[in-house]
Backbone as a chain_set.jsonl record, in Angstrom:
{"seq": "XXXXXXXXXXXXXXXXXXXXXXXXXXXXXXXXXXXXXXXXXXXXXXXXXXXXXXXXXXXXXXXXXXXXXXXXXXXXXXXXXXXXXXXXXXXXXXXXXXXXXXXXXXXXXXXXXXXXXXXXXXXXXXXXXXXXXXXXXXXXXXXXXXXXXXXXXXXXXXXXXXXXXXXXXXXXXXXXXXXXXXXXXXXXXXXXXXXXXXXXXXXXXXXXXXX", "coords": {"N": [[1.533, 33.791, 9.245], [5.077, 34.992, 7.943], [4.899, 37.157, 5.011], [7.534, 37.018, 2.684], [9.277, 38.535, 0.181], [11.683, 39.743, -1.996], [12.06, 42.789, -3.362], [12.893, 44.233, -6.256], [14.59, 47.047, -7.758], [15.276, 48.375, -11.117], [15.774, 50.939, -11.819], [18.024, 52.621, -12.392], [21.017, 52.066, -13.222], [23.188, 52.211, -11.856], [22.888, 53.582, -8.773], [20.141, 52.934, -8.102], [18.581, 51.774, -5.372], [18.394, 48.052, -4.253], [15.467, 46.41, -2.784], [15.124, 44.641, 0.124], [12.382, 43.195, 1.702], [9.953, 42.86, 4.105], [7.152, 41.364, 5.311], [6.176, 43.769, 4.176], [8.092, 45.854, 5.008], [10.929, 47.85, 4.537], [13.746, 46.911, 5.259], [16.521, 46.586, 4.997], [18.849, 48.875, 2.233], [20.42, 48.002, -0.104], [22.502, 48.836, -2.773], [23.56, 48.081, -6.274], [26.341, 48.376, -6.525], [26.774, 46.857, -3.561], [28.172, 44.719, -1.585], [27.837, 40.952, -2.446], [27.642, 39.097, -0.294], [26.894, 41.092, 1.51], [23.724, 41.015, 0.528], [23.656, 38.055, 0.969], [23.088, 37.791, 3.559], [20.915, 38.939, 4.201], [19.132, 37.77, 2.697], [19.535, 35.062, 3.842], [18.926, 36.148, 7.054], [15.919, 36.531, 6.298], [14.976, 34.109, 5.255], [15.578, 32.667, 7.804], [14.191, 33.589, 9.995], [11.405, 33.72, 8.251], [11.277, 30.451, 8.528], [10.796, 30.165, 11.486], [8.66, 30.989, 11.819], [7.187, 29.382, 10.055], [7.447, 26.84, 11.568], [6.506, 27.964, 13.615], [3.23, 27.655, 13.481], [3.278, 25.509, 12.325], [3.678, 23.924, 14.825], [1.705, 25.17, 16.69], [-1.389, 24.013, 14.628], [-0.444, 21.113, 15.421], [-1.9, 18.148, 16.044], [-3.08, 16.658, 18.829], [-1.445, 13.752, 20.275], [-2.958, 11.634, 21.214], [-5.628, 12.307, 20.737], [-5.405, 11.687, 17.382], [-4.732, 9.29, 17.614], [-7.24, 8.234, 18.684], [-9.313, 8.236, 16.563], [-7.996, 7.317, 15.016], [-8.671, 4.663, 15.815], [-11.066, 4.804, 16.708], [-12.564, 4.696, 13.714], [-10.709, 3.665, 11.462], [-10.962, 1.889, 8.699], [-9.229, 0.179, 7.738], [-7.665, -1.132, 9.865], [-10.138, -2.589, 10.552], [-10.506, -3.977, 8.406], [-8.269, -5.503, 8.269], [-8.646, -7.465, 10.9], [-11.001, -8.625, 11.029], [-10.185, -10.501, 8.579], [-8.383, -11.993, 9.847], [-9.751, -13.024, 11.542], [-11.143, -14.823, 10.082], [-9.573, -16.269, 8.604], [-8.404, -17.561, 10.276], [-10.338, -19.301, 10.877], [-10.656, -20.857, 8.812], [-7.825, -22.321, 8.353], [-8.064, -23.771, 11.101], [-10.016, -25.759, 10.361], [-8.804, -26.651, 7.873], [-6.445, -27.543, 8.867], [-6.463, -31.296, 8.873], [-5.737, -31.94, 6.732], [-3.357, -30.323, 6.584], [-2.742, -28.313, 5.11], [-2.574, -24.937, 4.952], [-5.001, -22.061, 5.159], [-4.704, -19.931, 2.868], [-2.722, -21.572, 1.156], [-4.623, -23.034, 0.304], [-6.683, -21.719, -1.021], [-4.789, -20.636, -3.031], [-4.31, -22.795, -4.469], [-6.773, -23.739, -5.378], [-6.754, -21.189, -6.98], [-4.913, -21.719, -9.038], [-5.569, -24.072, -10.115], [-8.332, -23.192, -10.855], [-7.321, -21.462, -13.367], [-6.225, -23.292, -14.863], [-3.984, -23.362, -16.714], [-1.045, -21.412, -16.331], [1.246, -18.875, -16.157], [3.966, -17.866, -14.009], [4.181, -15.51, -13.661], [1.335, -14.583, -14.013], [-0.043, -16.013, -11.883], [0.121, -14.467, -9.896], [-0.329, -11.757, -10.975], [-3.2, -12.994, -11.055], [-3.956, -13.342, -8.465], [-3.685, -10.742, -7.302], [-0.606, -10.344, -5.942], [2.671, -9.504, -5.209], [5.21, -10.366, -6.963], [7.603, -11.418, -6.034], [6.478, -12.249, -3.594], [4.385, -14.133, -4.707], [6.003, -15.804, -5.198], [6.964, -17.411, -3.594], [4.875, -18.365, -2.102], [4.217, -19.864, -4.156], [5.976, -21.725, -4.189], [6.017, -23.444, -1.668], [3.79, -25.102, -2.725], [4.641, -26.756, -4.694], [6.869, -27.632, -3.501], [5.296, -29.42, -1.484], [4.472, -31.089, -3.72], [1.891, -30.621, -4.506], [1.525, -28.525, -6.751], [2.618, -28.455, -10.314], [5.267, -27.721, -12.241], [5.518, -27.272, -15.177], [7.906, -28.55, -18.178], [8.492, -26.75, -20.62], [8.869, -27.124, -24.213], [12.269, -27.607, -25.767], [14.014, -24.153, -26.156], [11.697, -23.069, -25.445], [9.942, -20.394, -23.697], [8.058, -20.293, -21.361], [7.025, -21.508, -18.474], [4.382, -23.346, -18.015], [1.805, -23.504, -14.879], [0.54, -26.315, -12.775], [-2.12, -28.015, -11.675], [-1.296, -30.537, -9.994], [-2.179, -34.013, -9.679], [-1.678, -35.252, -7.268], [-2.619, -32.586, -6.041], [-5.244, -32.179, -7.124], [-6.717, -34.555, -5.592], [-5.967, -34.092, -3.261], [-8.095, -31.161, -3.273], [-10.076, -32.582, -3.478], [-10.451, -33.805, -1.444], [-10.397, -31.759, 0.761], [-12.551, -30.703, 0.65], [-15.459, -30.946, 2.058], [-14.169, -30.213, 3.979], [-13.797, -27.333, 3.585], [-16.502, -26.259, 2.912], [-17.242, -26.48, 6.181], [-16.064, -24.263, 6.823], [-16.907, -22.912, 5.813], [-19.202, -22.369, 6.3], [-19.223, -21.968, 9.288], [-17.86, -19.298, 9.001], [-20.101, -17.84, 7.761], [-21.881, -17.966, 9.09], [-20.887, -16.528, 11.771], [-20.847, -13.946, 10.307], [-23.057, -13.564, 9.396], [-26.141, -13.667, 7.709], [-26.535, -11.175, 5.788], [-24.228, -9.806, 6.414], [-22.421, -11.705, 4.697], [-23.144, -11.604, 2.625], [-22.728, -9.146, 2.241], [-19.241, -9.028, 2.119], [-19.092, -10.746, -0.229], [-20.486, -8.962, -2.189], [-18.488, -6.441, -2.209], [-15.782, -7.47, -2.451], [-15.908, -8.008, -5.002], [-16.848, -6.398, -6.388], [-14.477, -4.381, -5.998], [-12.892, -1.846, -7.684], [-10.687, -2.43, -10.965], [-8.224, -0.852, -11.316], [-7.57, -1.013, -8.341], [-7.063, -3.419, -7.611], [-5.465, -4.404, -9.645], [-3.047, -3.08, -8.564]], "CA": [[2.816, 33.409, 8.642], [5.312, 36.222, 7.266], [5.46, 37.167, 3.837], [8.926, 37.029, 2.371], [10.007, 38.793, -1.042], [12.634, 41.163, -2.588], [11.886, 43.689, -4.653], [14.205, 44.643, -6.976], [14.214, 48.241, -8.737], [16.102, 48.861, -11.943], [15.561, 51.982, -12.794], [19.371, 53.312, -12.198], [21.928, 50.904, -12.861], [24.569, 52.695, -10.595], [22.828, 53.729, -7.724], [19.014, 52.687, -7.891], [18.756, 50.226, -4.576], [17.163, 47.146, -4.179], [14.918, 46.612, -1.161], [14.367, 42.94, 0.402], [11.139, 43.469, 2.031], [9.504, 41.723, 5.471], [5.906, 42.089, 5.95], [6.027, 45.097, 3.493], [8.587, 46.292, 5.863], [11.754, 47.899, 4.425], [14.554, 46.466, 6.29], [18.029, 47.355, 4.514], [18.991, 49.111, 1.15], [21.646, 48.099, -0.791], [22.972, 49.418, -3.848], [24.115, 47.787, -6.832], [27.545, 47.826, -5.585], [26.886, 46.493, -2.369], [28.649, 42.795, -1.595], [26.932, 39.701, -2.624], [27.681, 38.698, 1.405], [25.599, 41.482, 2.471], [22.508, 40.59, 0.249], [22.898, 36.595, 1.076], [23.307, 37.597, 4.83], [19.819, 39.648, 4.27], [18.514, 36.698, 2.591], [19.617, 34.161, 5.336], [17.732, 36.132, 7.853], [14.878, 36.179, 5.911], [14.521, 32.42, 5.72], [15.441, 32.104, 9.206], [12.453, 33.947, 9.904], [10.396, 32.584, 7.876], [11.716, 28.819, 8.785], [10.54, 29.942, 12.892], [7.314, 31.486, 11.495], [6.806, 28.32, 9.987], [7.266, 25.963, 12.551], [5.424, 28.249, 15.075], [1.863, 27.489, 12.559], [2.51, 23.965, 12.179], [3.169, 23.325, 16.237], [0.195, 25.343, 16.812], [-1.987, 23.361, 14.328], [-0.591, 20.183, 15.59], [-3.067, 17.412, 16.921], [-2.502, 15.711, 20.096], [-1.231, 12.292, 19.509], [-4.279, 10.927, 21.64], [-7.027, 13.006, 19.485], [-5.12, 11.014, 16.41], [-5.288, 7.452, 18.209], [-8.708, 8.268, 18.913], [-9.611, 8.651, 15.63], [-7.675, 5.805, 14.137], [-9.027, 3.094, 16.921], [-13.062, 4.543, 15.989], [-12.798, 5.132, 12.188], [-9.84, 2.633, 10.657], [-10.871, 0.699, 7.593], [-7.391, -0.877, 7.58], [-7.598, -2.098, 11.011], [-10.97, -3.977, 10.698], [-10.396, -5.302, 7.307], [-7.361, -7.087, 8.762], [-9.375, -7.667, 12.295], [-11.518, -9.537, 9.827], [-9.699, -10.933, 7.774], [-7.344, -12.657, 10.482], [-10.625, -14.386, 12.627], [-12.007, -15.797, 8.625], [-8.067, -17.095, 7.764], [-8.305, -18.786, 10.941], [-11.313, -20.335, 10.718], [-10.405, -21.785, 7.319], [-6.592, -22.71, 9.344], [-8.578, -24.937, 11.853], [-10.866, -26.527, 9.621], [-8.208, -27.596, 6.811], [-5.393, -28.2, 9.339], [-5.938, -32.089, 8.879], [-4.836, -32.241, 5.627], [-2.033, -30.101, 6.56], [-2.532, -27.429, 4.356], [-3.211, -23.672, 5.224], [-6.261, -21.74, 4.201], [-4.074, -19.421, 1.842], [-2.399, -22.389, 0.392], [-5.795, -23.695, -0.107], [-6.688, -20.63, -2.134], [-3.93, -20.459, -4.195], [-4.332, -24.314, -5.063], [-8.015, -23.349, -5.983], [-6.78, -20.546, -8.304], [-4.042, -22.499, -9.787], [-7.114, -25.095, -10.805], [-9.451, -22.299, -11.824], [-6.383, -20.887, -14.563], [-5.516, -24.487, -15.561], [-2.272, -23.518, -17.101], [-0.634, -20.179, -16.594], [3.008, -18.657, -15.321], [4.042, -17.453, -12.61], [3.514, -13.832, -13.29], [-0.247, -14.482, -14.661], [-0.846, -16.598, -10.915], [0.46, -13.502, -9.221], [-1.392, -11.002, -10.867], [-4.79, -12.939, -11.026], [-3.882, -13.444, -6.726], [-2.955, -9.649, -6.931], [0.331, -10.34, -5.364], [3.863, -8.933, -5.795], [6.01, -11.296, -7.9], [8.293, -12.275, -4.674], [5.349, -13.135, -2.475], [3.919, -14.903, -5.055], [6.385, -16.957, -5.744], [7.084, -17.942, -2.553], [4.377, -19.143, -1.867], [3.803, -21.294, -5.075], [6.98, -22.904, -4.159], [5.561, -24.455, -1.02], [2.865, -25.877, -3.403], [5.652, -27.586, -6.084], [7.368, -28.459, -2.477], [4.606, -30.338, -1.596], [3.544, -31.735, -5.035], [0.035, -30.104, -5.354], [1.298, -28.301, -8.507], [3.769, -29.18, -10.712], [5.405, -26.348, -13.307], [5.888, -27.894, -16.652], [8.848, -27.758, -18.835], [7.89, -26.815, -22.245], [10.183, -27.658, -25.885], [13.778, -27.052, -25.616], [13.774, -22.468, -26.171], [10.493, -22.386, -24.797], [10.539, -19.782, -22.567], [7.236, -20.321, -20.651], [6.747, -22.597, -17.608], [3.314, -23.142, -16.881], [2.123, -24.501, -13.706], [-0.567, -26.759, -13.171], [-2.475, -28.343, -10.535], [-0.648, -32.265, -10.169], [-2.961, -35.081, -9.503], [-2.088, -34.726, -5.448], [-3.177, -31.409, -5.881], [-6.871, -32.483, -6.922], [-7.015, -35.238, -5.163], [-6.409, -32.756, -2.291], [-8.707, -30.33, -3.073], [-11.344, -32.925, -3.384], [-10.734, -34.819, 0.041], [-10.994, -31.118, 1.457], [-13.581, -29.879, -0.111], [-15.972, -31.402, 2.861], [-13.495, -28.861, 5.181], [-13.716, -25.638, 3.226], [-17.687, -26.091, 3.21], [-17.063, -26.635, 7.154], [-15.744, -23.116, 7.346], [-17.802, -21.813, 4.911], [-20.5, -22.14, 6.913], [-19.368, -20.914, 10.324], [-17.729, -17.617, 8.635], [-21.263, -17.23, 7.447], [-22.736, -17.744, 10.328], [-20.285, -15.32, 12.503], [-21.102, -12.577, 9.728], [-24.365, -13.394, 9.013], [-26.152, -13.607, 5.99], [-26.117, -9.742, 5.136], [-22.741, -9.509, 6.103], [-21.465, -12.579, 4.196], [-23.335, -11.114, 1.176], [-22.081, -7.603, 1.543], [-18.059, -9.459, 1.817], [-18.67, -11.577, -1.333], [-20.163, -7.888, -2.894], [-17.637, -5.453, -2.156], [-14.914, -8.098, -2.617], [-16.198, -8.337, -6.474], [-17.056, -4.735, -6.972], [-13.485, -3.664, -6.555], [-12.031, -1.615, -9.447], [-9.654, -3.162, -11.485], [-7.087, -0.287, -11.023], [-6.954, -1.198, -7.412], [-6.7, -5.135, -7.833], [-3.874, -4.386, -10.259], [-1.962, -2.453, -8.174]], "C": [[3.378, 34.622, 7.895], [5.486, 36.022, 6.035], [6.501, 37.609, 3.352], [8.767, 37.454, 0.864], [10.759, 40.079, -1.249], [11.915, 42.02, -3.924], [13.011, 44.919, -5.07], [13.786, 46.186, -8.275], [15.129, 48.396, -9.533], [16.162, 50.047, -12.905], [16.955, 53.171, -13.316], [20.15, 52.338, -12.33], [23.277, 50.964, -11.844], [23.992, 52.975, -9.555], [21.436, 53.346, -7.128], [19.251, 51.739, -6.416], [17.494, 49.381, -4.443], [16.719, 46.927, -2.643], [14.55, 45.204, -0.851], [13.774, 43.945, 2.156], [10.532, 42.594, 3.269], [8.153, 41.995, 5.537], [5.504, 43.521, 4.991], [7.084, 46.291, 4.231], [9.908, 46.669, 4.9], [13.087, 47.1, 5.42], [16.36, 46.778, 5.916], [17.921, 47.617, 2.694], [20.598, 48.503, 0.964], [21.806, 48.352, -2.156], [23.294, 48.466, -4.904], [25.781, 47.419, -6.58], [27.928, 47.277, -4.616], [27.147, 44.912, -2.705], [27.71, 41.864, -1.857], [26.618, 38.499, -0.768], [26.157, 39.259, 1.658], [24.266, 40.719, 1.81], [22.248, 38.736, 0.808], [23.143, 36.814, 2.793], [21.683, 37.964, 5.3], [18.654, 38.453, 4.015], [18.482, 35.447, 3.542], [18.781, 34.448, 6.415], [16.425, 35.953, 7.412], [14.287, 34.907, 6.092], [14.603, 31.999, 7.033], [14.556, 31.984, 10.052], [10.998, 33.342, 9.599], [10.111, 31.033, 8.101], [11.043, 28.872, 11.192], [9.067, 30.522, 12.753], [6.713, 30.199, 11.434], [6.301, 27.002, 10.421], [6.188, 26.093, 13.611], [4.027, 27.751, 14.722], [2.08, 26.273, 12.676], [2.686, 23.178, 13.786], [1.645, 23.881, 16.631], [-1.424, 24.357, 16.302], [-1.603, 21.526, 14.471], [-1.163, 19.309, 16.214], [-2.704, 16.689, 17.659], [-2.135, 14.168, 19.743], [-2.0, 11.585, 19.753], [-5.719, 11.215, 21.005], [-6.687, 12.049, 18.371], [-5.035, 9.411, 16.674], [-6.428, 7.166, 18.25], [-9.003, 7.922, 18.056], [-9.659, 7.839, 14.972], [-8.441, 4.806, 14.587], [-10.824, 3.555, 16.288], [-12.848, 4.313, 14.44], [-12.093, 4.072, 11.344], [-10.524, 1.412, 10.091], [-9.851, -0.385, 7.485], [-7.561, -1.966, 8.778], [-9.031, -2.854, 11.263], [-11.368, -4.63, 9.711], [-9.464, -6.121, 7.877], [-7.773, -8.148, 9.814], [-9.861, -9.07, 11.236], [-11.084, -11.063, 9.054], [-8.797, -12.277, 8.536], [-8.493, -13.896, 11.168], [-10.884, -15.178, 11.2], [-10.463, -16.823, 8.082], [-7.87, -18.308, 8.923], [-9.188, -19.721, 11.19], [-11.038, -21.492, 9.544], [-8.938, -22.784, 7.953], [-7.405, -24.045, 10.247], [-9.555, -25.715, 11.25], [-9.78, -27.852, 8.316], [-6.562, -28.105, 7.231], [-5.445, -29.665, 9.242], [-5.599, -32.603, 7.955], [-3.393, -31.5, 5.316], [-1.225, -28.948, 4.958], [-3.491, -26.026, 5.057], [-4.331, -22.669, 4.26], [-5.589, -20.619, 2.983], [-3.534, -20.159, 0.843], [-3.251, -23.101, -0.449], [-6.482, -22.722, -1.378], [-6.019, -20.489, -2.965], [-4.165, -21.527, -5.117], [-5.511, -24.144, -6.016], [-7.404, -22.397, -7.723], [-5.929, -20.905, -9.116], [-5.132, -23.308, -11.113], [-8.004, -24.616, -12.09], [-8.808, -21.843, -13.361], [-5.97, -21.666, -15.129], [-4.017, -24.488, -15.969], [-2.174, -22.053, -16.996], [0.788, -20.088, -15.766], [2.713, -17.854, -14.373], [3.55, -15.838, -12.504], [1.896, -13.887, -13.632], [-0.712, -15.04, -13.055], [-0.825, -15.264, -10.044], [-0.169, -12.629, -9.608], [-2.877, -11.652, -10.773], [-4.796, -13.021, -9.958], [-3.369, -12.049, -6.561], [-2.087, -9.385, -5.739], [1.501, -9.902, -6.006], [4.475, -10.355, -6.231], [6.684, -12.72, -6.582], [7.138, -12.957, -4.319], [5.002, -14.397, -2.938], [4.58, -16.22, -5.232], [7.314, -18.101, -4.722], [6.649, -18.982, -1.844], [3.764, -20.55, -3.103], [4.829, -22.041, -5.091], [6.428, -23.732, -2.722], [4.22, -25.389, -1.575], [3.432, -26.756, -4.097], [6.487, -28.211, -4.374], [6.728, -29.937, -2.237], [3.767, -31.557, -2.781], [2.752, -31.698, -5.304], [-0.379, -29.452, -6.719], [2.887, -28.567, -8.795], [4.225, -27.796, -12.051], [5.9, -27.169, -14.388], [6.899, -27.091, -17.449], [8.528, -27.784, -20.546], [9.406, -27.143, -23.049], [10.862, -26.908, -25.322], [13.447, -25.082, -26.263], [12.324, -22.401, -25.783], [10.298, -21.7, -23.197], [9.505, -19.721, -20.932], [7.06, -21.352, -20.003], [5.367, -22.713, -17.271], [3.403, -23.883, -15.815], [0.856, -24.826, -13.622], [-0.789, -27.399, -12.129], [-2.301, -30.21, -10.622], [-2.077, -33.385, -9.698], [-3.303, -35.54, -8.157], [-2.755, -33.904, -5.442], [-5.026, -31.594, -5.894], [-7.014, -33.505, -6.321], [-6.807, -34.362, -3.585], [-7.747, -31.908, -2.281], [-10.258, -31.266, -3.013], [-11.44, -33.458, -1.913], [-10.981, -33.351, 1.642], [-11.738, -30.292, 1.719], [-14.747, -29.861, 1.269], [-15.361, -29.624, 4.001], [-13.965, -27.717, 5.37], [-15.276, -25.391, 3.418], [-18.173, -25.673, 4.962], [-17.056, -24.924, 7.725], [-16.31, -22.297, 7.204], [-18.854, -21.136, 5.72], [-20.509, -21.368, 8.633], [-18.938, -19.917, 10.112], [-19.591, -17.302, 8.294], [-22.131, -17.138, 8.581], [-22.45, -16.624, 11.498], [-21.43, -14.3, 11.552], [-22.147, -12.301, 9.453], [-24.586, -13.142, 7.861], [-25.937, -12.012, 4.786], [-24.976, -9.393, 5.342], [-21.837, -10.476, 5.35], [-21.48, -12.205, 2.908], [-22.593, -9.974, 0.621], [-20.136, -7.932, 1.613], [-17.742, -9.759, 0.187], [-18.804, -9.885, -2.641], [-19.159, -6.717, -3.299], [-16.045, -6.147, -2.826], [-15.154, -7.738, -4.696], [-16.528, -7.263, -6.97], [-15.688, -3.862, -7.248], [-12.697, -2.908, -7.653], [-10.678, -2.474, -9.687], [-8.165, -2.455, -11.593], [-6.666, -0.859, -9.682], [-6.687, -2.67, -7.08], [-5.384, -5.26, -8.408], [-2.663, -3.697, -9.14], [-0.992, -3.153, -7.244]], "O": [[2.597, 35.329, 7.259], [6.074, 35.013, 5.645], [6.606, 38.824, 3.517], [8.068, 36.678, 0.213], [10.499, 41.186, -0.778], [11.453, 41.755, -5.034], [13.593, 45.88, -4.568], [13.012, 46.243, -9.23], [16.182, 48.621, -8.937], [16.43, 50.174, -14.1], [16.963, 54.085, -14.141], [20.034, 51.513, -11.424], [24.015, 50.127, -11.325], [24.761, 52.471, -8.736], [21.315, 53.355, -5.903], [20.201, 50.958, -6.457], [16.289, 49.631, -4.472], [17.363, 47.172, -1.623], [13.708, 44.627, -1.539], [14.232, 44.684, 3.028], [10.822, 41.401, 3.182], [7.954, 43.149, 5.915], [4.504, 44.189, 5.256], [6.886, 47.489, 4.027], [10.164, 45.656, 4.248], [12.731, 46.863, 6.574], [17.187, 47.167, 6.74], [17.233, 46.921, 1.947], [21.581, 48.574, 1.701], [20.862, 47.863, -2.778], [23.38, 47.435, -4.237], [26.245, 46.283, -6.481], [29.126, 47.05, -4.441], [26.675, 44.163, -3.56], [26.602, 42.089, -1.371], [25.813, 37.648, -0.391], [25.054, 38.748, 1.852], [23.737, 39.846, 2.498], [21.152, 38.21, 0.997], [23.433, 35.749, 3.34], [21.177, 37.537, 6.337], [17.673, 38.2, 4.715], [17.425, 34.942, 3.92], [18.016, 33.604, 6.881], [15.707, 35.22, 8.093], [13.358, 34.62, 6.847], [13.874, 31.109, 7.471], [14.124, 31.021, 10.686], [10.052, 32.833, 10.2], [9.027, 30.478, 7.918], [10.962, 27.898, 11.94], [8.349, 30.442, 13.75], [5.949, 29.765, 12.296], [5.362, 26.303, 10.041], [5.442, 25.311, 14.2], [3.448, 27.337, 15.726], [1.138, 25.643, 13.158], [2.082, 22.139, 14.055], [0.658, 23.172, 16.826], [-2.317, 24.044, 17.089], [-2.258, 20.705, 13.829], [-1.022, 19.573, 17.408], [-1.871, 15.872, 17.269], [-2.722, 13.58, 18.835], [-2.202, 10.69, 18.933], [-6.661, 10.436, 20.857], [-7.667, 11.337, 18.151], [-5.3, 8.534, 15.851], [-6.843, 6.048, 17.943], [-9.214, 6.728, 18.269], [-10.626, 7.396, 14.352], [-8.919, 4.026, 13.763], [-11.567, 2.823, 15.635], [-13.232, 3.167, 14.204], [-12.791, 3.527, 10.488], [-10.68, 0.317, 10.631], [-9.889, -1.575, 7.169], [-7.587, -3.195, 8.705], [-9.067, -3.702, 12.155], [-12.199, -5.538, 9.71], [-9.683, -7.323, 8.026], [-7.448, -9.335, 9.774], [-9.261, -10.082, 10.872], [-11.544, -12.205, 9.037], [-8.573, -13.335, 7.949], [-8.31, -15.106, 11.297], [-10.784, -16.397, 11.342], [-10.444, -17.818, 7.357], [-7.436, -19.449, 8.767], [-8.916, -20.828, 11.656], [-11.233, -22.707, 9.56], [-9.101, -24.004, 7.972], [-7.221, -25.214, 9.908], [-9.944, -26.574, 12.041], [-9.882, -29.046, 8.035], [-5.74, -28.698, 6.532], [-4.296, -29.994, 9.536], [-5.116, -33.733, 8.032], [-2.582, -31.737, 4.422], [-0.193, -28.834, 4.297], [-4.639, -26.044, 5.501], [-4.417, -22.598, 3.034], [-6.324, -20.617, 1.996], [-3.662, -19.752, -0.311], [-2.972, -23.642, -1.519], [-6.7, -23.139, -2.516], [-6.586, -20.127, -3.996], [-4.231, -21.35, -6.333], [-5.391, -24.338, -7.226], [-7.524, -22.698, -8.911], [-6.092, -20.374, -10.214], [-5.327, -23.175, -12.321], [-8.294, -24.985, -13.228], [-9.515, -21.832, -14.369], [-5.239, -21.327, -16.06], [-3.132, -25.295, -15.684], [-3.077, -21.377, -17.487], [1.282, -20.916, -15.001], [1.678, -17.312, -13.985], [2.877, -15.217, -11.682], [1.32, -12.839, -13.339], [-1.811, -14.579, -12.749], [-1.879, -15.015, -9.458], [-0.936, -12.262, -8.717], [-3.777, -10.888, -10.425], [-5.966, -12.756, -9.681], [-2.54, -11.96, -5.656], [-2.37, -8.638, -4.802], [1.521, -9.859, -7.236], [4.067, -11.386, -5.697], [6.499, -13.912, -6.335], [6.855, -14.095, -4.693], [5.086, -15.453, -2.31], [4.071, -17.332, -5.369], [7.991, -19.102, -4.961], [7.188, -19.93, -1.273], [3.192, -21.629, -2.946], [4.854, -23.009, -5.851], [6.504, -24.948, -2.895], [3.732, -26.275, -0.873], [2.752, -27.772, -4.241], [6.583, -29.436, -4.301], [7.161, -31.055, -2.518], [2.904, -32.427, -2.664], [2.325, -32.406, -6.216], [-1.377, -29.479, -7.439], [3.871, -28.77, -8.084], [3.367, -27.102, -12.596], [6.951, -27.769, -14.162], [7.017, -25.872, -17.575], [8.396, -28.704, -21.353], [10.55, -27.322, -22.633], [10.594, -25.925, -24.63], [12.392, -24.979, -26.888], [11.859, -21.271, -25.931], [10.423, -22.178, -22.069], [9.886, -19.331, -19.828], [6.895, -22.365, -20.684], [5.042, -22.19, -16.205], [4.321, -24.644, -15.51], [-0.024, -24.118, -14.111], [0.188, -27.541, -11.394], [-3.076, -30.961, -11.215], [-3.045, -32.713, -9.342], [-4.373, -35.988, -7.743], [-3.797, -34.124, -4.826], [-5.829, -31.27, -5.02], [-8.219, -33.625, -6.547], [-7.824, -34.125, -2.932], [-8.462, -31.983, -1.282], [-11.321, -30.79, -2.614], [-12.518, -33.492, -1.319], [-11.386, -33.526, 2.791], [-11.787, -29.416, 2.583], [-15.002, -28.711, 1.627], [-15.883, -28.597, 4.437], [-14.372, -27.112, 6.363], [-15.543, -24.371, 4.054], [-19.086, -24.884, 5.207], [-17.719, -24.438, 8.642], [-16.474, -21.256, 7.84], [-19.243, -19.972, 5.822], [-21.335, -20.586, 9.103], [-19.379, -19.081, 10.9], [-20.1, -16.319, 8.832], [-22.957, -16.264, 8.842], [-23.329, -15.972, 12.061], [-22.55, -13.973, 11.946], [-22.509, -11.146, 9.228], [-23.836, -12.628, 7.032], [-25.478, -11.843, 3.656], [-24.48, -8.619, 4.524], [-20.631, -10.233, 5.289], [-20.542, -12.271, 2.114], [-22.099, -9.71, -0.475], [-19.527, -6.988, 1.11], [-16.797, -9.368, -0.498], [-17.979, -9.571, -3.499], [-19.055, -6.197, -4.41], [-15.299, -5.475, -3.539], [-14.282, -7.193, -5.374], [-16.487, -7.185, -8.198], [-15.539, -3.024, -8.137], [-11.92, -3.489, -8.411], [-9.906, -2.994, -8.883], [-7.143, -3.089, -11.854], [-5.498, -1.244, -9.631], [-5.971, -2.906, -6.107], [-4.437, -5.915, -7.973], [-1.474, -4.015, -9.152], [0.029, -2.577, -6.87]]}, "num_chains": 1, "name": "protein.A"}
């Protein structure tokens, strides 16, 4: 890659000249008097230069797009946590489809339960979800009447929300279900892999839960 800088001599203020430099290469003098054109015409090539230098190094070091597919398809964390993640959501999906609730909904309902009373931003961060998402989905829960958001004293500015009396009477009639699923995710993953899910899941730092 070329190295680009001017070096500027002031040892004459009338006729000393300054030298923009290529490689260590002189390439034109100009004077103190010389136009502000010429020097930004000197400078223009320079970068131009340098801007096809540039490019030539990073096509050279660029990696085939099939070396970088490769790579992703063996190695990707991302793509077999979701892999994952999608066969265990549907297992829970066909198990608690006959109460007509989805296995995320079923989770949320749970942690609603577990927090007894809290708002909407407290369900959302303890489900480390964005605000929207969250509250998206705790409206198909108040849709259905599994929780109910309470209106506190006239200026009270906090709604909690709380798990309604459908809601546990739900979670108990599909409690039977979730055990259902429990047990063939564990069985897919096996017992050292169901253990090392529930570990890693619970080891997470708390910076990256928050985020």
């Amino acid at each position: 890659m070329y190295r680009l800088w001017i070096e500027i001599y002031d040892r004459d203020p009338g006729t000393t000249p300054q030298w923009a430099a290529m490689n260590g290469t002189r390439v034109e003098s100009i004077t103190r008097g010389a136009s502000a054109v010429g020097l930004l015409g000197i400078l223009t090539s320079m970068v131009h230069i340098h801007h096809i230098s540039s490019m030539k190094d990073i096509s050279e070091n660029r990696e085939s797009p099939s070396a970088m597919i490769e790579e992703i398809t063996r190695c990707c964390l991302l793509t077999r946590a979701r892999r994952i993640s999608r066969v265990i959501t549907s297992i829970f999906d066909q198990e608690l489809r006959p109460f007509e609730v989805s296995a995320s909904q079923f989770s949320l309902l749970v942690l609603i339960a577990r927090l007894e009373s809290a708002s909407r931003a407290e369900i959302a961060r303890a489900n480390h979800q964005e605000r929207s998402t969250s509250t998206r989905n705790l409206n198909l829960l108040i849709s259905q009447g599994w929780v109910e958001e309470i209106e506190e004293e006239k200026g009270g500015r906090r709604r909690p929300v709380t798990v309604s009396a459908a809601g546990r009477k739900l979670l108990a009639a599909a409690m039977p279900a979730w055990r259902s699923a429990q047990a063939k995710t564990k069985q897919m993953l096996g017992d050292e892999g169901a253990a090392s899910v529930v570990e890693l899941a619970d080891g997470l730092p708390a910076e990256q839960l928050a985020a």
